[in-house]
N, C-alpha and C positions, 0 to 999 in steps of 0.2 A: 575401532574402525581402522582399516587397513589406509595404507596412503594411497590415496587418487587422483587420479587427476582431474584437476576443476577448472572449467571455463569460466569466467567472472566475466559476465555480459554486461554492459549498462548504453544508456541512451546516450549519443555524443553529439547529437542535432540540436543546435541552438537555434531559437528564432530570430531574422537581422532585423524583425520589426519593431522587438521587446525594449522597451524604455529603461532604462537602467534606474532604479531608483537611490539612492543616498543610502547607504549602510545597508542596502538587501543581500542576504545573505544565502540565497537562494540559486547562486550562480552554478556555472559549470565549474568555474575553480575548483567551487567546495566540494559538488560531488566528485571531481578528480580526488582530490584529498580524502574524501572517505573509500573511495574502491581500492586506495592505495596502503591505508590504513587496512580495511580488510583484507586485501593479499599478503599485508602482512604476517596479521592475526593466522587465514587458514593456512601460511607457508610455515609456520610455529607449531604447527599441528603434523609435520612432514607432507604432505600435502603440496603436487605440483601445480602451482597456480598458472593459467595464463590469462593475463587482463585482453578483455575481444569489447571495443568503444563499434556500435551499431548508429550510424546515421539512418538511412534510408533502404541500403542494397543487400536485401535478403539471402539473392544468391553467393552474394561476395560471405556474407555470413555463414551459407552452406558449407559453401569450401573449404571455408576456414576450419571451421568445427571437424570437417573430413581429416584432416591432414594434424588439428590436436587429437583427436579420439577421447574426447572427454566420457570419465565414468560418469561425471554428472556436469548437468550446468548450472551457475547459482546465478539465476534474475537478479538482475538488478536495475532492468531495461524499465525506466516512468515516461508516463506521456508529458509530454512540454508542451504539447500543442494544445490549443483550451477547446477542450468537447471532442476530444480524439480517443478514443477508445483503443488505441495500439498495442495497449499494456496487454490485452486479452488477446491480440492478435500474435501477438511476440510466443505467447506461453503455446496457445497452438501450435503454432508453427514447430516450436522445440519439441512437444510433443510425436509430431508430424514425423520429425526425423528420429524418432526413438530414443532421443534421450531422455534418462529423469531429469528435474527441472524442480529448482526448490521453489518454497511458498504453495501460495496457494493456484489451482487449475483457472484456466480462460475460463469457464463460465463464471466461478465465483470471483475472478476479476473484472469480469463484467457485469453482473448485478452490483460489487460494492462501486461501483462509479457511475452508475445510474441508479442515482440513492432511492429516487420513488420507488423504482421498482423492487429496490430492496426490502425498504421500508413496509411494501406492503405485503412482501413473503414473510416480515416476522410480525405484523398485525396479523395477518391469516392462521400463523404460528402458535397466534396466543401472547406474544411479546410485545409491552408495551414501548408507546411508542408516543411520539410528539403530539397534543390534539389538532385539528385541525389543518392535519397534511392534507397538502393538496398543491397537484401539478400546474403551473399557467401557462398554456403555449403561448396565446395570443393576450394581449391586453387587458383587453375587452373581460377577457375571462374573469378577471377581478368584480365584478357585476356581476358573479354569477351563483357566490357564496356569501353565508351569513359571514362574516369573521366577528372574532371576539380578541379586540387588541389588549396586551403588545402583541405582535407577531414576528419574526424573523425573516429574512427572504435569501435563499441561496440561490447559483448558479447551479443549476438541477446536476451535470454531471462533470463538476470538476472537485478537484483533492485541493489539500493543501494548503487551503484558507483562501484559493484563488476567489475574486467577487466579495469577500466580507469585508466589510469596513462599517465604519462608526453608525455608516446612515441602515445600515441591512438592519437592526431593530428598528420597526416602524410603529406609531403610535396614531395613525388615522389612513382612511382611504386613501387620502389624494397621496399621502407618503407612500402607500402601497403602490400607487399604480404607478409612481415615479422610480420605485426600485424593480420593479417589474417590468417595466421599459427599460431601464438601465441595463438587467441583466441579458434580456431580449435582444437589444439591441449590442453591445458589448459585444456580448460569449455569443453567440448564434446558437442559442439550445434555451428551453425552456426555463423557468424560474418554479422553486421549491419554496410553496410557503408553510409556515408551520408555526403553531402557540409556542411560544418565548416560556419555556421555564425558567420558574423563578431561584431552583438551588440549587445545590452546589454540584460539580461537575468534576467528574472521575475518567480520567484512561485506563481503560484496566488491558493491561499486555498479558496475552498466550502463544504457549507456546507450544509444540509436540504435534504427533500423527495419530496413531491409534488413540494415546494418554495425554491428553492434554489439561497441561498445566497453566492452571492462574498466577501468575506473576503477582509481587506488590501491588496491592492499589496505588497510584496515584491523582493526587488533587489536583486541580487547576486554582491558584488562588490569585481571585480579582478583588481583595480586598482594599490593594492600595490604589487603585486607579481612580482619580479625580472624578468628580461626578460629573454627567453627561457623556461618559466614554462608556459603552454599556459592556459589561464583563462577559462577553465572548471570546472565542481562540480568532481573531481573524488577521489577515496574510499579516498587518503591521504587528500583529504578538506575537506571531509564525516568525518571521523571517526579517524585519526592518528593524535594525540594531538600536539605532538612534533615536526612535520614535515612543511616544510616552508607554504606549501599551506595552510594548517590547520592555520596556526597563521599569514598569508597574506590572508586569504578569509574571509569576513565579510556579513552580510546579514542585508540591509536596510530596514526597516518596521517602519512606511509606506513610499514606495519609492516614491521618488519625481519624477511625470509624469505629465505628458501636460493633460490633462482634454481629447482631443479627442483621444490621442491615448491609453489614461487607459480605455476609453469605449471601443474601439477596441479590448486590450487584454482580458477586461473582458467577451466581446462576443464569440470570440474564445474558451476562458478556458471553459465558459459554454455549449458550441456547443461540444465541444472536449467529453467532461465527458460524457454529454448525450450520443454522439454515441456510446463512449463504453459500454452505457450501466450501468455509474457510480452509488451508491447509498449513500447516509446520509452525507460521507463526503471524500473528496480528495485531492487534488492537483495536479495540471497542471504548467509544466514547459514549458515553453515557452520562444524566441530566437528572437530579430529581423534580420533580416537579412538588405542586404546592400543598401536596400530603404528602412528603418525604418521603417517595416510592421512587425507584427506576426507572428512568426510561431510557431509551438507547435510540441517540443522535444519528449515532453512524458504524458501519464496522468496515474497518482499515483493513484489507487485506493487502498483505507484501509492505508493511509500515518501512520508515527510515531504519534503518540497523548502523545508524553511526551511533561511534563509541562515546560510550559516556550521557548521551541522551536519549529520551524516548525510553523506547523497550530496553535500550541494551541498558539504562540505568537502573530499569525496575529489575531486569534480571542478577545485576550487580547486588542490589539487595535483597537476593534469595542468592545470595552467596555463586555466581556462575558468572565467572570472570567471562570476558569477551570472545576469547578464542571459543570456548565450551560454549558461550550460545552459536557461536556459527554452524560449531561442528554437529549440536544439536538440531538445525535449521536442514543442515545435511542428511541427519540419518530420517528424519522424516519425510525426506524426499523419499529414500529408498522402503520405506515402509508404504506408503500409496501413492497419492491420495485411493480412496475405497473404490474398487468398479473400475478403474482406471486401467484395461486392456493396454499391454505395449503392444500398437498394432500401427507400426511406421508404415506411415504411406510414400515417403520420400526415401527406399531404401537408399542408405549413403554405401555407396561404393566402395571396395575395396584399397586405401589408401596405396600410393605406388612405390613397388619393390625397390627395395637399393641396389645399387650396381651388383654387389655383392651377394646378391640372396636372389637373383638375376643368374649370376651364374653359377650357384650351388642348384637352381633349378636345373639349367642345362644340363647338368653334369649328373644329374640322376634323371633324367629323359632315357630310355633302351634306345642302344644302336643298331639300326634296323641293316642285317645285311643281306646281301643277295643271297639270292638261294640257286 
């Protein structure tokens, strides 16, 4: 690939309400640290990077993009705000103004973070999925289904392990209806319940546009966590350094699996992403349940792409050092996504002439003389 120039967007709005927790690691620092890291990486690639930190002002974000002329832009714009769906708004907009835009398109950033609705594009699919899903807006809704405990309860459309903790496995009603209000009332967006599988739990990372590759499986191992801490990913195993899940939850790469059922998961994760619609690169969590089959939690489109974890560590183990997944994260921007018309409704303007090329125009204008 030739060298281009890259905008490196990410979200620089903090919320002043956010409670700071003890050893969370979830901060603005860190994402400083990893966009810094990746200008590294694609400036190793020859590659002109320029870092563009998006608070709020879209226009300000126009202009700016005017005056870099970026060949492409690499998202790296997440929602901070809980039950905000900006993530999908950010990638339109980019769209809007013609430029390519890596990861995956605003629709499929918006059905992966309104998981019901995902959820039930790859039920419809054929892709299994959690039993017992089912949306609560209101409380009361809890009264309105048979359940069959244990069940799990998430905040319907937030990432990130945001809303899980020790209590979201529930083993009776009245625990339902109490994390079901929690979530209701907390996040202001609905609550996700669903049958608790009982095995073991794989990320499976992809990558590519037209070809898309399966990365390493990885494990999620909750074998050492003390009992009564129930072995889910939630925020305190995500992101709370100090906290027992975090330093009892480990992640296996490349996980040790039987040859047919890593084909199985691998088919699933790729069935999964397609439906929503995934693009360049993702991850899919996936669950077996209690006849050691498949099923798929959730699918991550535009995951973390810091170095050394998550995807960029399963792609280290198919051999694709850091820079080569970016660059690969790249050329699949310029391959689609499929159906994807560049049809800028914001054309951006022509960037303004230097004093110099200002008056090389003058200077080839005809001198009109009398006649």
């Amino acid at each position: 690939m030739k060298r281009l120039r890259v905008a490196l967007v990410y979200n620089s709005y903090e919320e002043t309400t956010h409670e700071a927790v003890p050893g969370d690691s979830s901060s603005g620092h860190e994402l400083r640290l990893m966009i810094r890291s990746m200008a590294r990486a694609l400036r190793s690639l020859g590659h002109h990077v320029t870092v563009v930190h998006l608070a709020s002002d879209l226009s300000k974000l126009q202009r700016r993009l005017i005056r870099i002329r970026p060949h492409v832009v690499f998202n790296q714009y997440y929602d901070v705000v809980h039950g905000a769906l900006y993530e999908m708004r950010f990638a339109a907009f980019i769209r809007m103004l013609g430029y390519p835009i890596t990861g995956s398109p605003a629709l499929a950033l918006g059905l992966s973070r309104d998981k019901y609705m995902a959820l039930s594009l790859m039920k419809g699919a054929g892709i299994a999925i959690p039993s017992d899903t089912a949306l609560l807006e209101r409380i009361a809704d809890v009264d309105r289904h048979k359940w069959r405990f244990p069940l799990i309860v998430h905040a319907a459309q937030e990432h990130a392990g945001i809303g899980m903790a020790r209590d979201s496995v529930v083993h009776s009603k009245k625990a339902l209806r109490d994390k079901v209000r929690e979530v209701i009332v907390s996040y202001k967006q609905p609550a996700l319940v669903q049958g608790f599988l009982p095995g073991r739990e794989f990320n499976v990372g992809v990558l590519g546009g037209r070809r898309l590759r399966v990365l390493p499986l990885a494990e999620v191992d909750y074998s050492r966590l003390p009992q009564g801490i129930p072995p889910i990913m939630s925020y305190a195993a995500k992101w709370v350094e100090n906290s027992v899940e975090f330093k009892r939850t480990r992640v296996i790469c490349p996980a040790r699996v039987e040859p047919a059922l890593a084909e199985r998961i691998r088919d699933v994760a790729i069935r999964g992403f397609r439906v929503i619609g995934g693009w360049g690169y993702g991850r899919v969590d996936i669950r077996l349940d209690e006849d050691g089959e498949p099923r798929v939690l959730e699918v991550n489109c535009n995951p973390c792409l810091d170095k050394g974890i998550g995807l960029a560590r399963s792609a280290e183990r198919a051999g694709i050092r850091y820079p080569e997944l970016l660059q690969a994260v790249i050329q699949a921007a310029f391959e689609g996504p499929p159906y994807d018309m560049r049809l800028p409704i914001f054309a951006p303007p022509e960037p303004p002439a230097s004093p110099r090329r200002r008056r090389r125009a003058r200077r080839r204008q005809p001198v009109r003389r009398p006649v």
